[in-house]
KESENU-711304 format. One record per atom (N, C-alpha, C, O): x, y, z; residue in one letter. Coordinates in steps of 0.05 Angstrom, whole numbers, padded with zeros to 5 digits, always signed. Atoms other than C-alpha are relative to their C-alpha. Example, Ala and Ser with C-alpha at 12.3 -4.5 7.8 and 13.67 -1.06 7.14 Angstrom:
2
+00018-00024+00000A/+00246-00090+00156A/+00018+00024+00000A/+00039+00024+00013A/-00016-00024-00001S/+00273-00021+00143S/-00015+00022+00014S/-00005+00044+00018S/
//
This chain:
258
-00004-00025-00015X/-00083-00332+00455X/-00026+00013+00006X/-00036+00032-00007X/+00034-00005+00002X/-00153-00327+00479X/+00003+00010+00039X/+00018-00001+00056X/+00003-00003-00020X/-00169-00295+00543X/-00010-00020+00018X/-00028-00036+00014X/-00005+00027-00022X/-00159-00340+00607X/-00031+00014+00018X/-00052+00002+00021X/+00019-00010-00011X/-00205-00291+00643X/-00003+00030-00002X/+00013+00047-00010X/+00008-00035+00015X/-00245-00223+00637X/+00004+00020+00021X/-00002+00044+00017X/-00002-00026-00017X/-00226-00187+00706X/+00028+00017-00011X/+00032+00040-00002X/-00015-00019+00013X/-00171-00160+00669X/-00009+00025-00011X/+00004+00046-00011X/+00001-00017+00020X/-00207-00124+00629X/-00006+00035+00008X/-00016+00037+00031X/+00007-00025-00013X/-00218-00048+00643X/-00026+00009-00002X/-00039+00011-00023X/+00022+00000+00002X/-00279-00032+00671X/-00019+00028-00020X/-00010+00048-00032X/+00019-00017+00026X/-00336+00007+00627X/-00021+00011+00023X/-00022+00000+00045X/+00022-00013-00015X/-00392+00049+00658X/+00004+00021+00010X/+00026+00029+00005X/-00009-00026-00011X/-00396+00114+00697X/+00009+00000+00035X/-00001+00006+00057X/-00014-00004-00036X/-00350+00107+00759X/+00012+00017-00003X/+00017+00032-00021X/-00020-00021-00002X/-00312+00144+00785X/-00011+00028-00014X/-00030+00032-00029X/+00008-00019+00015X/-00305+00212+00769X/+00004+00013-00018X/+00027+00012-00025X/+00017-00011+00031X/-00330+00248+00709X/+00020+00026-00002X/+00024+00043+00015X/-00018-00024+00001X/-00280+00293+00674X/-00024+00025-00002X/-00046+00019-00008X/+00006-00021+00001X/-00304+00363+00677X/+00007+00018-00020X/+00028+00014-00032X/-00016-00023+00011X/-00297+00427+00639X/+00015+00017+00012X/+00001+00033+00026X/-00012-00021-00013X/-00244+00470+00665X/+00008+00013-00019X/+00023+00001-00035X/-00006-00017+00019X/-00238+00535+00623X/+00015+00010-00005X/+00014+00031+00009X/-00029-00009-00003X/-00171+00552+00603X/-00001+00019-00013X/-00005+00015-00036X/-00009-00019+00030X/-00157+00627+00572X/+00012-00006-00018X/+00032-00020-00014X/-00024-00005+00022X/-00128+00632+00508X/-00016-00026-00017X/-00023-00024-00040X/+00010+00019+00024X/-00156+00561+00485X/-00016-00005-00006X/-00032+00002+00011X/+00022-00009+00018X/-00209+00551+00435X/-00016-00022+00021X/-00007-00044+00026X/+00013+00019-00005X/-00267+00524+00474X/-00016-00021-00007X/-00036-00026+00006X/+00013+00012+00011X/-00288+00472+00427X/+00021-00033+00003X/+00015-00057+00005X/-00025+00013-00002X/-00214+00444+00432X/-00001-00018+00040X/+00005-00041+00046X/-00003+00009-00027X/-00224+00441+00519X/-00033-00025-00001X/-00037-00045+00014X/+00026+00020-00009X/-00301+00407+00506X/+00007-00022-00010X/-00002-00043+00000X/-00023+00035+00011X/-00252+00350+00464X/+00005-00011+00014X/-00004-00033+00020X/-00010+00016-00025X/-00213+00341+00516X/-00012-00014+00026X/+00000-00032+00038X/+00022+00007-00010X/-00267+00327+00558X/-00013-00024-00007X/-00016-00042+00010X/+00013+00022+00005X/-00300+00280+00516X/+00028-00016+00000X/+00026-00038+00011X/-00019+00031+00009X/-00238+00237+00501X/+00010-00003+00024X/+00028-00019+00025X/-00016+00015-00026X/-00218+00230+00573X/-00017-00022+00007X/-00009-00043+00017X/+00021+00022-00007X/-00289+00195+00581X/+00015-00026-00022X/+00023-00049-00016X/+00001+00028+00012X/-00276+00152+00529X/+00034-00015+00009X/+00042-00037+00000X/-00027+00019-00006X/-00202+00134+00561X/-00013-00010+00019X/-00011-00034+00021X/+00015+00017-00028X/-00242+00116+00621X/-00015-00012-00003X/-00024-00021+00019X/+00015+00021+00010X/-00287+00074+00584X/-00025+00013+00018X/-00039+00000+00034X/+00030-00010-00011X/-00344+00130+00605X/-00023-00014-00010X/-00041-00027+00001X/+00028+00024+00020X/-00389+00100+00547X/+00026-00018-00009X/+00049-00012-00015X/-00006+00024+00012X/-00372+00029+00527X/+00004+00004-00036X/-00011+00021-00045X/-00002+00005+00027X/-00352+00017+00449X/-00025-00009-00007X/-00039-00028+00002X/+00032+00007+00006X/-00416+00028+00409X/-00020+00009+00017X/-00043+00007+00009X/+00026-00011-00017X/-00456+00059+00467X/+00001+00037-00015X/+00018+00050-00027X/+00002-00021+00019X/-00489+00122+00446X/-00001+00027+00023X/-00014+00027+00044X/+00001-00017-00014X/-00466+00197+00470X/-00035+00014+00003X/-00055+00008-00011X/+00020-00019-00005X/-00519+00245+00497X/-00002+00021-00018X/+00018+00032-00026X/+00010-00015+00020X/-00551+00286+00453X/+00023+00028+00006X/+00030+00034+00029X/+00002-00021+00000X/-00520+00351+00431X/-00005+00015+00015X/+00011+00030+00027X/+00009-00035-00024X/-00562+00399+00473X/+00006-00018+00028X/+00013-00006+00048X/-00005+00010-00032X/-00553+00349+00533X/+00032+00010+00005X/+00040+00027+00021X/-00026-00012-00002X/-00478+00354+00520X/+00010+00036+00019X/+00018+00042+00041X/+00000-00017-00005X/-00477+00425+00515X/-00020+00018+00031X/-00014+00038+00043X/+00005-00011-00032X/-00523+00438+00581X/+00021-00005+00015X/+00035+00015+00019X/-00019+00015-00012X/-00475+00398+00618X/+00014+00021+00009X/+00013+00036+00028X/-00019-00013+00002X/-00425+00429+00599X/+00006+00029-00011X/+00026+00037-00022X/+00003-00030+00000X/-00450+00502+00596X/+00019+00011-00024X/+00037+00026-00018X/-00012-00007+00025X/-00423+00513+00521X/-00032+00000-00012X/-00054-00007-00004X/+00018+00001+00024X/-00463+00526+00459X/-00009-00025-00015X/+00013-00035-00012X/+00003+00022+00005X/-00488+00463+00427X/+00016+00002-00035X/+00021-00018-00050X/-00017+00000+00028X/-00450+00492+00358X/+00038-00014+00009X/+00053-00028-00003X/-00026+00007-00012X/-00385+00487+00407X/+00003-00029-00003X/+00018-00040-00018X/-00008+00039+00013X/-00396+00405+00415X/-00012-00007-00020X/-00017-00031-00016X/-00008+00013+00027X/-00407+00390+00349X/+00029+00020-00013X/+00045+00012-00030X/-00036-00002+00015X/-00343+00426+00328X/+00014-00032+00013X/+00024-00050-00001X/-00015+00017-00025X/-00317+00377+00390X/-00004-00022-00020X/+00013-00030-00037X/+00001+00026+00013X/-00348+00320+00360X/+00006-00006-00031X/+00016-00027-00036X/-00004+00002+00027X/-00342+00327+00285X/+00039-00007-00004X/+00049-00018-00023X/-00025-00003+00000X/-00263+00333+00305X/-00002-00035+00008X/+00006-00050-00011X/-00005+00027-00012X/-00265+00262+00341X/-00022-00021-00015X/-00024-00045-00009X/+00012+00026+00028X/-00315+00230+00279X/+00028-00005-00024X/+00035-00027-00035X/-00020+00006+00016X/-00251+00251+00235X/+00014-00014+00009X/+00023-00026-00010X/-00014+00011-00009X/-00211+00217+00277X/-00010-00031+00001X/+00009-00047+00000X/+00000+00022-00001X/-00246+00154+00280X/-00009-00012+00025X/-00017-00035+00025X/+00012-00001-00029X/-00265+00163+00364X/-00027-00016-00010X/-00032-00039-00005X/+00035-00004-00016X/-00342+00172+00354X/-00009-00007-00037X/+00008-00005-00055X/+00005+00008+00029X/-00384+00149+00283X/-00038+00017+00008X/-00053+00016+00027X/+00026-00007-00001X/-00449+00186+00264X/-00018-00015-00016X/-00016-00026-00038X/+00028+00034+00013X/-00517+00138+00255X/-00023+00020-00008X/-00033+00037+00008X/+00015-00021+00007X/-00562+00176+00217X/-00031-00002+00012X/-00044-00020+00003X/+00024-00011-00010X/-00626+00196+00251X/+00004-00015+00034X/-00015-00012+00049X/-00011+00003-00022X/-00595+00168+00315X/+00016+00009+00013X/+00013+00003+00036X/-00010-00012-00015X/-00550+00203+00338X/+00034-00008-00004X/+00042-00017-00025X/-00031+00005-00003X/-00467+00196+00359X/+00006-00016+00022X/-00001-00012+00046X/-00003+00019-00008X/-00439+00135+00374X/+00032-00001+00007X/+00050+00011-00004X/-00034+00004-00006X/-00371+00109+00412X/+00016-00030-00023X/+00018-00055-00020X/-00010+00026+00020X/-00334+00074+00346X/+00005-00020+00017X/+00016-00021+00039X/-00016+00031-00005X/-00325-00001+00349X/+00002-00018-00018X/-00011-00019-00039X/-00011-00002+00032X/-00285-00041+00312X/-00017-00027-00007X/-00023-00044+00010X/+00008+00020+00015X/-00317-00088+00264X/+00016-00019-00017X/+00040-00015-00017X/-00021+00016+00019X/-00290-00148+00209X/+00005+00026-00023X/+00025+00032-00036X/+00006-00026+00027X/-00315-00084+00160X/+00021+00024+00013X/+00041+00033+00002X/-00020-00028+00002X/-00284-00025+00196X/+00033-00015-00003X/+00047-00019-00023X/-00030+00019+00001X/-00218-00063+00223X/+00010+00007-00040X/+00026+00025-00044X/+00002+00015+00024X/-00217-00083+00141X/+00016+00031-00014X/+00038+00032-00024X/-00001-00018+00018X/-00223-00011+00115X/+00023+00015+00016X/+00039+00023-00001X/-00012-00018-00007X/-00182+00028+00160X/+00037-00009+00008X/+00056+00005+00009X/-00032+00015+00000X/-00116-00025+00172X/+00014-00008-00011X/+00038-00010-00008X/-00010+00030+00022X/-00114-00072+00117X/+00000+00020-00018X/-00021+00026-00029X/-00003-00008+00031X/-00083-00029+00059X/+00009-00011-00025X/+00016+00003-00044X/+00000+00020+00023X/-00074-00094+00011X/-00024+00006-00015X/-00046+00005-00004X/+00035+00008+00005X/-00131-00090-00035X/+00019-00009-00037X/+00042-00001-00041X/+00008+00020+00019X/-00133-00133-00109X/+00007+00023-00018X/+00008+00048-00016X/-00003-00010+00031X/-00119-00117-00177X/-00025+00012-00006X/-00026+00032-00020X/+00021-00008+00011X/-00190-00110-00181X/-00016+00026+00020X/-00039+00036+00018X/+00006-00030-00017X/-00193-00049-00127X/-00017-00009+00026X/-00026+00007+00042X/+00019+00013-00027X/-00231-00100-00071X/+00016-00007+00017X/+00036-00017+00009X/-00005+00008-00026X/-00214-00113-00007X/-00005-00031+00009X/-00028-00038+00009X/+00004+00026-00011X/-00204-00190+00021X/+00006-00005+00024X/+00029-00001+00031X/-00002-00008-00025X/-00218-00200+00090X/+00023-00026+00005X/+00018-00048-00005X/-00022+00026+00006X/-00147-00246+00105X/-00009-00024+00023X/-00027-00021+00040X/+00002+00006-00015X/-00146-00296+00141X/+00022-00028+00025X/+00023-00047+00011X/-00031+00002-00019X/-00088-00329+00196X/+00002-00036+00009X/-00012-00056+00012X/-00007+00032-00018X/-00052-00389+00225X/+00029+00008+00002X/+00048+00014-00012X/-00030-00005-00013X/-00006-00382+00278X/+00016-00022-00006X/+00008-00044-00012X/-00019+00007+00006X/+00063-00399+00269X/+00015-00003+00023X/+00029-00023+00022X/-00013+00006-00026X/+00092-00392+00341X/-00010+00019+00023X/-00006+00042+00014X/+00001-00026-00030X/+00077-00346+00404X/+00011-00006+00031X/+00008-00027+00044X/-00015+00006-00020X/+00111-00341+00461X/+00006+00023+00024X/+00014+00045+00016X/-00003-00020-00014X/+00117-00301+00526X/+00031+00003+00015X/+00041-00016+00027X/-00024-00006+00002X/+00184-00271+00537X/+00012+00031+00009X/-00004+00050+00006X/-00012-00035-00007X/+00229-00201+00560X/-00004+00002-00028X/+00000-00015-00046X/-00011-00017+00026X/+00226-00155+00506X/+00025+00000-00004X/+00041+00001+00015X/-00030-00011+00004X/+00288-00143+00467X/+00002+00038-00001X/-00017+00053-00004X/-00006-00029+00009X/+00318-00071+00459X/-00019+00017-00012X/-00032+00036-00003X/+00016-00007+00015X/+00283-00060+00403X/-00027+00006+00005X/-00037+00028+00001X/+00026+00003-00010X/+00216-00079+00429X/-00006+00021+00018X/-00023+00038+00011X/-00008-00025-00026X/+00228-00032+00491X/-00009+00031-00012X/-00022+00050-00003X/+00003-00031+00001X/+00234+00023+00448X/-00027+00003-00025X/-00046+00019-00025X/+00044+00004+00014X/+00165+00012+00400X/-00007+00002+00010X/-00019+00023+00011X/+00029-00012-00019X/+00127+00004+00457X/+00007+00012+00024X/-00004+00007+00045X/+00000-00017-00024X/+00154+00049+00502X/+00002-00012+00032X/-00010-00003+00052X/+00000+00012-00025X/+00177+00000+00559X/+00017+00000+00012X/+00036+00012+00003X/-00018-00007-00012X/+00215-00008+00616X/+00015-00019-00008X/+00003-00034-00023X/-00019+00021-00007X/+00278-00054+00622X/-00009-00023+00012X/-00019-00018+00035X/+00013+00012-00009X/+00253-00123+00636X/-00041-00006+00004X/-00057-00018+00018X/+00027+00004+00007X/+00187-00118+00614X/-00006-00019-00014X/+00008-00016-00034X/+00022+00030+00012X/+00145-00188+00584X/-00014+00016-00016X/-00027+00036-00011X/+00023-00008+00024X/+00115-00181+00512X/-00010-00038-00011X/+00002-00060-00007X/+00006+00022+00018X/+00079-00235+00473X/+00007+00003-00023X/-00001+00022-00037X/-00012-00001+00032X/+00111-00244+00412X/-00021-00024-00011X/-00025-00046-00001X/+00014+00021+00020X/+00065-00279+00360X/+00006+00004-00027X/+00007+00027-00036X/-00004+00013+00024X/+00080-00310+00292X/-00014-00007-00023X/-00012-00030-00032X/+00017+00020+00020X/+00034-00318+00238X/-00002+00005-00026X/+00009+00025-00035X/+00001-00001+00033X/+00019-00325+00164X/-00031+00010-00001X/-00048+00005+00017X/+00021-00015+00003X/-00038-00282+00133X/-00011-00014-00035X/+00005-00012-00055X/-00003+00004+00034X/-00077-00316+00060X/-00020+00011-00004X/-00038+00011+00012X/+00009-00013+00013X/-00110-00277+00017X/-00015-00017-00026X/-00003-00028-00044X/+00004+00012+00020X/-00165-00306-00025X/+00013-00036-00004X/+00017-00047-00026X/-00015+00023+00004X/-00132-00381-00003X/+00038+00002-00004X/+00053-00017-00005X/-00029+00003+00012X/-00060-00357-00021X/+00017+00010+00023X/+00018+00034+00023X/-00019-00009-00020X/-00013-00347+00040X/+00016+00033-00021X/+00030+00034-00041X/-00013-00023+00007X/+00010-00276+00024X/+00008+00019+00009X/+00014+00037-00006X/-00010-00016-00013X/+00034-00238+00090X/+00015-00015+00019X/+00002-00034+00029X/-00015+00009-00027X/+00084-00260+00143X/+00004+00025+00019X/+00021+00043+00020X/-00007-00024-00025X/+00069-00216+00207X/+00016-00017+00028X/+00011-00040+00034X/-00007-00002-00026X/+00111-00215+00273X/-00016+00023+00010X/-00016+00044-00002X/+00012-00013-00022X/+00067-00183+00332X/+00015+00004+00025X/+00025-00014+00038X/-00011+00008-00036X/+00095-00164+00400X/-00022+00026+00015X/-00023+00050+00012X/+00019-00013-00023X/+00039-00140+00454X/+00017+00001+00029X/+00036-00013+00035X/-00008-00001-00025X/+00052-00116+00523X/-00007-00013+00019X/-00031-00010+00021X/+00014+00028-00021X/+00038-00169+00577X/-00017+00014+00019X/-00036+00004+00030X/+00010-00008-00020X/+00021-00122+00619X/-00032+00012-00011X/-00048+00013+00007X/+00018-00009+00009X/-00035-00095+00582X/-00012-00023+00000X/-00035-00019+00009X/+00012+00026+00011X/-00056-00168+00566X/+00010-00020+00015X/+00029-00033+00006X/-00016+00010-00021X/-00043-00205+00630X/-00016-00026-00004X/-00004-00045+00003X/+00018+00023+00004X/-00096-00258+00614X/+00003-00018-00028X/-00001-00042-00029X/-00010+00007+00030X/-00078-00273+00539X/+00013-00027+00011X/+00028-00030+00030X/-00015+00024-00001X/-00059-00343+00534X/+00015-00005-00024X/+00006-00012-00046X/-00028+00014+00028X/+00005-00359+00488X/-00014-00037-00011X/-00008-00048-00032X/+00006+00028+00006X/-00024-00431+00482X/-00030-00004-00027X/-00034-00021-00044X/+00017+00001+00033X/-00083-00417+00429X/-00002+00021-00007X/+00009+00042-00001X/-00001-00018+00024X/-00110-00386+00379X/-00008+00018+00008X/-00022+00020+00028X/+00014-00026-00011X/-00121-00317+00379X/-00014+00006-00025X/-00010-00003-00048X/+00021-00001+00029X/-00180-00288+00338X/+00011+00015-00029X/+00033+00017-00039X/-00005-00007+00036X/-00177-00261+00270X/+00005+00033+00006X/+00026+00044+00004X/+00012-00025+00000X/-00205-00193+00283X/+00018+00010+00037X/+00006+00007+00059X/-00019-00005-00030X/-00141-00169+00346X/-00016+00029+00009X/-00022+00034+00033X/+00001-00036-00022X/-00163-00088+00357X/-00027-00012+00004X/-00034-00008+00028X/+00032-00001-00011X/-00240-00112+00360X/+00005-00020+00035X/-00008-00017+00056X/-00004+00016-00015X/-00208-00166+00404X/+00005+00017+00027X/-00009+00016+00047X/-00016-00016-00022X/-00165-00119+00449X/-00021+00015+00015X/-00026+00016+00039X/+00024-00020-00016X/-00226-00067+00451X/-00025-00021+00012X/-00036-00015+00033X/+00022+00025-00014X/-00277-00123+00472X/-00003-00012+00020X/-00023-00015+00034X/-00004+00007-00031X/-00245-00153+00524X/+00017+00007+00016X/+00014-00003+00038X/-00023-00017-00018X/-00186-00113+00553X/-00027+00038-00003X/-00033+00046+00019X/+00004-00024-00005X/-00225-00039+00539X/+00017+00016-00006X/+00019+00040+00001X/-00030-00011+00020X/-00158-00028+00493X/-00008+00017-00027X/-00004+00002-00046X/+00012-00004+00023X/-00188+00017+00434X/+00029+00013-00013X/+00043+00029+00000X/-00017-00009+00013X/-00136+00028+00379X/-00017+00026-00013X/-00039+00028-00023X/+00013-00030+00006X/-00144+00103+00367X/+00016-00003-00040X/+00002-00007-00060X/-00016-00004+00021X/-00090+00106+00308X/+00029-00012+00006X/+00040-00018+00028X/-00022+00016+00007X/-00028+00075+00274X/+00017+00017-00019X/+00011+00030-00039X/-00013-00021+00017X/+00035+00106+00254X/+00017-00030-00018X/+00024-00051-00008X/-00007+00024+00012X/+00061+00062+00190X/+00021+00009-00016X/+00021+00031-00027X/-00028-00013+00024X/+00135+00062+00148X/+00003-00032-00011X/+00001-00055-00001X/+00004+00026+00020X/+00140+00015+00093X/+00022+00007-00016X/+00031+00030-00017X/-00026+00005+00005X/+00201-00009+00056X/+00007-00019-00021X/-00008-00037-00015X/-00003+00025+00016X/+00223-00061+00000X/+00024-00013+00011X/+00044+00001+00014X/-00015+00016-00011X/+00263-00116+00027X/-00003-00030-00018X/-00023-00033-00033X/-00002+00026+00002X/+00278-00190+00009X/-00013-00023+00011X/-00013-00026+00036X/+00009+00019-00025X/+00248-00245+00032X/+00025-00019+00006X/+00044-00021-00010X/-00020+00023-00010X/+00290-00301+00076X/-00008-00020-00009X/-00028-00019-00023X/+00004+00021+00008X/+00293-00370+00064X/-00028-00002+00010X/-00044+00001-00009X/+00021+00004-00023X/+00233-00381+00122X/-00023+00008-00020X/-00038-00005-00034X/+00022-00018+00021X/+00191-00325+00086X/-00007-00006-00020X/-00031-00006-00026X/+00015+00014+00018X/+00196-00355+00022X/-00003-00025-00009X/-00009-00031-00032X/+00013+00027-00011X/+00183-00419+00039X/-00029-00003+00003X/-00042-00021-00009X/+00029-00010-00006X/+00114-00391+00066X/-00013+00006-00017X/-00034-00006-00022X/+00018-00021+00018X/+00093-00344+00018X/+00005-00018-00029X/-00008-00011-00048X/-00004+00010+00023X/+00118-00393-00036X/+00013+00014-00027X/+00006+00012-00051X/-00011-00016+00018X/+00165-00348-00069X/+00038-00010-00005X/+00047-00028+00009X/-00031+00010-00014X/+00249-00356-00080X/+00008+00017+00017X/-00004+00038+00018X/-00015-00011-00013X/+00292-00331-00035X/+00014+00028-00004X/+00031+00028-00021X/-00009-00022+00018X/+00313-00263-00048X/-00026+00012-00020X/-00022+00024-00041X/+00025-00010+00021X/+00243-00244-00081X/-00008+00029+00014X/-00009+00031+00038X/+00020-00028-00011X/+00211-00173-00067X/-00014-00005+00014X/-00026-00027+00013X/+00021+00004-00027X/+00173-00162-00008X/-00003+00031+00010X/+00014+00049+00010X/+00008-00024-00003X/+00136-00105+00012X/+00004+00007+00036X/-00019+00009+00045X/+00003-00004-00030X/+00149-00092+00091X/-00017+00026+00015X/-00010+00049+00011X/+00021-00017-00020X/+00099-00054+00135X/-00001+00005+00022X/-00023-00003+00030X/-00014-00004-00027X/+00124-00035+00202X/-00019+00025+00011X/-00018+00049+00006X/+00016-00023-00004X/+00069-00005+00239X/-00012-00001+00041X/-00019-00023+00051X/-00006-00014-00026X/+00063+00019+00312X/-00031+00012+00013X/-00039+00036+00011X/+00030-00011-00006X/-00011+00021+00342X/-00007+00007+00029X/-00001-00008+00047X/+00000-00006-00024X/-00034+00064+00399X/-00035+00009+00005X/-00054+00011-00010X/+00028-00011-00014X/-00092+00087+00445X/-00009+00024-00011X/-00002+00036-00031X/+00011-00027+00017X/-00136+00146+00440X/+00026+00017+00024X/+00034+00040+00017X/-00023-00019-00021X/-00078+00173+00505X/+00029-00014-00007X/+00045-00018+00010X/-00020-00001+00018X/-00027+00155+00454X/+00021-00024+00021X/+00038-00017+00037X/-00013+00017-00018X/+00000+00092+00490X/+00004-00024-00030X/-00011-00028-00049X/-00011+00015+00019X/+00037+00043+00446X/-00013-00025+00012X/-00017-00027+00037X/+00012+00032-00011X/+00003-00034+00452X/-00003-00017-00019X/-00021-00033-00018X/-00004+00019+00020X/+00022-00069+00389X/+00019+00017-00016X/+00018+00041-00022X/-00018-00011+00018X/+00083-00066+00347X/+00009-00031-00020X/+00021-00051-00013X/+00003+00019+00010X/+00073-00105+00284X/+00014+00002-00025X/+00016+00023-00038X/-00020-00018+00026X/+00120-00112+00227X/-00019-00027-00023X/-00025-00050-00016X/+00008+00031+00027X/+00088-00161+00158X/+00015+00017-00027X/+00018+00038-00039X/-00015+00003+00032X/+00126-00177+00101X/-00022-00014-00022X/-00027-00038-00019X/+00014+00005+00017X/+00078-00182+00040X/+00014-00001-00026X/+00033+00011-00036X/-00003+00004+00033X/+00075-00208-00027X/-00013+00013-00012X/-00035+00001-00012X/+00009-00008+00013X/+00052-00161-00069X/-00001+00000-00030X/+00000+00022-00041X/-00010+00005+00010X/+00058-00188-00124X/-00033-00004-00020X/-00033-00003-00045X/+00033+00005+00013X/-00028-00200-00144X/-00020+00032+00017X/-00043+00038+00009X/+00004-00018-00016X/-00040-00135-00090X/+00017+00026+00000X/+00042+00026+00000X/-00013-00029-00012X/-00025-00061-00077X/-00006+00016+00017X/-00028+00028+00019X/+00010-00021-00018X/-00017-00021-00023X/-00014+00026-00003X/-00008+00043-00020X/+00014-00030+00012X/-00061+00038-00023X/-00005+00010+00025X/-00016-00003+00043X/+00009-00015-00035X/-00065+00087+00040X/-00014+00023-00011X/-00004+00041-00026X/+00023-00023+00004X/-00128+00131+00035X/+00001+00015+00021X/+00001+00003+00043X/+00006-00019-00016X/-00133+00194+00073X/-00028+00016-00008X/-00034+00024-00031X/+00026-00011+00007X/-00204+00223+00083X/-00001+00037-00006X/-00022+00048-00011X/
//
């Protein structure tokens, strides 16, 4: 599932035109210089990893105080948007094997470490969404997802069974016929211009099926940790809905909030 070709992808640079400030009474202007910046980055104003304009450039610009955008920005570092490089300046996050690692993967070891996993597809296939699908990612009737299939091992040990389903339309070049890489949001933001802003996640204890523990090498009927999690843009657009059934069984989930 490797891109066929890159005019898909959404272009990066400064076309078109450049959101503006328009000053609305009543709301905090640190809140309108936000909105501002994050429309650039839906329009792929700066590229992932390219670096904003200084502070006081900002703030000329955009005829605010230069205390105003860093409120702006400090709000969209918590978030995960923009990353500060010390004696360089503010940068447009991008995802790495390391970030990806720290901010998705909440498996980590008896021994409190993190193992970066690693995959082999099991099936993928392009297809209508069902019902279900429809309503995760927010689609119409008759809409094409890629559904993909694969096993996740940990340290050598098969220990996650994920189902994926992407939107075709987002990912019109994606080939169902190989492999897709390891590292999907660096993937998505890399060559589509897809940046996963945030993921809403509900988790569950369930059973595994025959299939499942077959895979994971467990019996039938064994505990399984399920992870059902729902990933969108920074303009809150659904573009992966991924459910994995884990063995937790040498691992625990741990969800850190900063």
């Amino acid at each position: 599932m490797v891109e066929k070709a890159k005019a898909s992808r959404k272009p990066g640079g400064r076309k078109g035109k450049t959101p503006r400030l328009k000053r609305v009474p009543g709301k905090p202007l640190y809140a309108q210089v936000e909105e501002v910046i994050r429309q650039r980055l839906i329009d792929n104003y700066w590229k992932p990893g390219e670096a904003l304009p200084s502070e006081f450039e900002l703030a000329r610009e955009l005829s605010v105080s230069q205390g105003t955008v860093r409120k702006a920005l400090n709000d969209m570092v918590a978030e995960n948007l923009l990353e500060r490089r010390q004696g360089r300046g503010t940068f447009v996050s991008e995802y790495t094997e390391r970030r990806a690692l720290f901010l998705y993967f909440n498996l980590i070891g008896r021994d409190g470490q993190r193992t970066m996993p690693l995959s082999r597809i099991l099936a993928c296939e392009d297809r209508q969404a069902t019902e279900r699908e429809r309503d995760r990612l927010q689609l119409k009737p008759g809409s094409e997802v890629i559904a993909l299939h694969r096993i996740r091992s940990l340290d050598s040990t098969p220990t996650i069974v994920e189902r994926l389903t992407l939107p075709r339309e987002l990912f019109p070049a994606l080939d169902g016929d190989a492999k897709p890489p390891e590292n999907l949001y660096r993937f998505y933001q890399g060559e589509y211009g897809i940046t996963v802003a945030k993921a809403a996640e509900s988790v569950q204890a369930v059973a595994a099926d025959p299939l499942e523990a077959q895979l994971l090498g467990v019996m039938p009927g064994a505990p399984l940790l399920e992870i059902d999690r729902v990933a969108v843009t920074i303009d809150d657009r659904p573009v992966e809905w991924r459910v994995s059934r884990c063995n937790t069984e040498n691992y625990t989930y741990v969800a850190e909030r900063g």
